[in-house]
Each structure stands twice: as C-alpha cells, then as structure tokens.
C-alpha positions as CSV (number, residue, x, y, z in Angstrom):
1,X,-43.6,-17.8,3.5
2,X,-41.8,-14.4,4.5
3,X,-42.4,-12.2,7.8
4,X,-41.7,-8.9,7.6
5,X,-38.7,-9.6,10.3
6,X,-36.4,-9.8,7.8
7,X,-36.8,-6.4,6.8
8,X,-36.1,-5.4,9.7
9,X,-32.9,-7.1,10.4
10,X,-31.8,-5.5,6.7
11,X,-31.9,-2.3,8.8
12,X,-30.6,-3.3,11.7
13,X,-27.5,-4.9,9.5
14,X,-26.8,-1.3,8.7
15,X,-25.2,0.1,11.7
16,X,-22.5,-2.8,11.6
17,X,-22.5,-2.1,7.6
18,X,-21.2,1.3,8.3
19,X,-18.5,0.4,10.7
20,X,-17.5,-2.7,9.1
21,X,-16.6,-0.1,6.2
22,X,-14.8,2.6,8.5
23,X,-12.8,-0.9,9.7
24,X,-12.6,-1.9,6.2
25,X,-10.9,1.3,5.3
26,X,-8.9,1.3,8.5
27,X,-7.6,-2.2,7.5
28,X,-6.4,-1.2,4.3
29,X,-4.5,1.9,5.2
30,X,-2.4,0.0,7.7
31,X,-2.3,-3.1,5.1
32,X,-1.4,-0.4,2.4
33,X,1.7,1.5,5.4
34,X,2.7,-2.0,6.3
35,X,3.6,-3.3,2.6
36,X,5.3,0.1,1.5
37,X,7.1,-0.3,5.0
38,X,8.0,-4.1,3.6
39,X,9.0,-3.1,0.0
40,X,10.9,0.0,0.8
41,X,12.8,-1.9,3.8
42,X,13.3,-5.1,1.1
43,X,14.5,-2.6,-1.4
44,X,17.3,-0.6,1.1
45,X,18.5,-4.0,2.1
46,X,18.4,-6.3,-0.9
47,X,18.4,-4.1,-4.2
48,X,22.1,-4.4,-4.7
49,X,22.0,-8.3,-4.3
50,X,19.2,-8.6,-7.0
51,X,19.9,-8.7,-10.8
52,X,18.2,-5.9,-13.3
53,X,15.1,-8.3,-13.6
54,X,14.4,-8.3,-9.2
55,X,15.3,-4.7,-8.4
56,X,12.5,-4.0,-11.2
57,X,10.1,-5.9,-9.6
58,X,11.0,-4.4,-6.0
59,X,11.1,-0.8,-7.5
60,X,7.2,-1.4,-9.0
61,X,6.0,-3.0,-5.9
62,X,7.1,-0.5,-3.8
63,X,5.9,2.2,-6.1
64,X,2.4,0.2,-6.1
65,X,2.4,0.2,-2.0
66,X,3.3,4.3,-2.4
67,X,0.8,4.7,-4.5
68,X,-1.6,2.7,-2.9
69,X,-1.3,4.3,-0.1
70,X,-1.8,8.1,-1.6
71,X,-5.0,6.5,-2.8
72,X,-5.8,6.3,0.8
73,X,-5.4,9.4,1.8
74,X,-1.9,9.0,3.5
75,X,0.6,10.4,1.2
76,X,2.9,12.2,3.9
77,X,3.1,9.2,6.1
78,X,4.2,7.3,2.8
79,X,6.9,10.1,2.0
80,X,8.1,9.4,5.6
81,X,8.5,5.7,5.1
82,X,10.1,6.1,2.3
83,X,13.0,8.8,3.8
84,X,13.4,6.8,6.8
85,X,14.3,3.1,4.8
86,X,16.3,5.1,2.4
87,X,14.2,3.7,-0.5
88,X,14.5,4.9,-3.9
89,X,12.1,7.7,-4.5
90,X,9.1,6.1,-5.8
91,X,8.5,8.3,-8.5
92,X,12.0,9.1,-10.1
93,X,12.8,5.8,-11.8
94,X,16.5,5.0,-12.7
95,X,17.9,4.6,-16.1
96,X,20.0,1.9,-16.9
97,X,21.1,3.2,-19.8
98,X,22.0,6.6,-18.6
99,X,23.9,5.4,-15.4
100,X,27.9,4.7,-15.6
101,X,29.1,1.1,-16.0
C-alpha cells in the first residue's frame, strides 16, 4: 500500500539533487587539477629515470589529467600547472625517432 508521501519526498530530494551535482562537479574539477598536478610533478621528477615504455605511460596520463581537465572548463589553470612543474607540453608529443642518440 503507497501514500502519496513518497511523492513528496521525490521533490523534496531535489534541492539536495541539484547541489549534490554542483559538489559533484566541484569534486571532479579539483580531482581532475590534483591528478594533472600529480602526473606533471611525476613526469618533471622521474621521466628521465623511466625506460621508453614508463615515460609513455606518464606522458598519456598526464595528457588524460590535461585533457580531463579542459573538459571541465579549466584549461588555463591546466596550462599553469603544466608551466610551473615544467612538464612536457601535453599536446606536442616527442619523437623517438627524430631525436639525437
């Protein structure tokens, strides 16, 4: 047997819907800012320690954390992170075969 209470706690789930979502997106732009930080910071400090097969991974995780957070909306603050670790710019990938032995 159903009341009609429980539509109206359906409703009243909404307003904690809609900021559940706002902290939802919150939480994902500083999850997204913290792993580029991570990545980019791994790759200044470890890349030359890695062989070809580990500075590949690093290079497409950080390029998945930069472009994760673009998705978000915060491009800029990405571009920052990326100058101030003196990461490898996400987007120009290195050639193996065209670099000096």
């Amino acid at each position: 047997m159903q009341d009609g209470g429980s539509q109206v706690s359906s409703t009243s789930r909404e307003a904690p819907r809609r900021r559940l979502a706002v902290l939802n997106q919150r939480a994902q732009i500083e999850l997204a800012i913290e792993r580029l930080t991570r990545f980019a910071t791994f790759e200044r400090i470890y890349a030359g320690q890695l062989n070809e097969i580990g500075e590949r991974l690093l290079r497409a995780s950080t390029f998945t954390a930069y472009c994760d957070c673009r998705a978000l909306g915060v491009g800029k603050r990405a571009d920052q992170i990326i100058a101030a670790r003196g990461a490898a710019t996400p987007t120009a990938g290195r050639n193996r075969e065209l670099e000096p032995a």
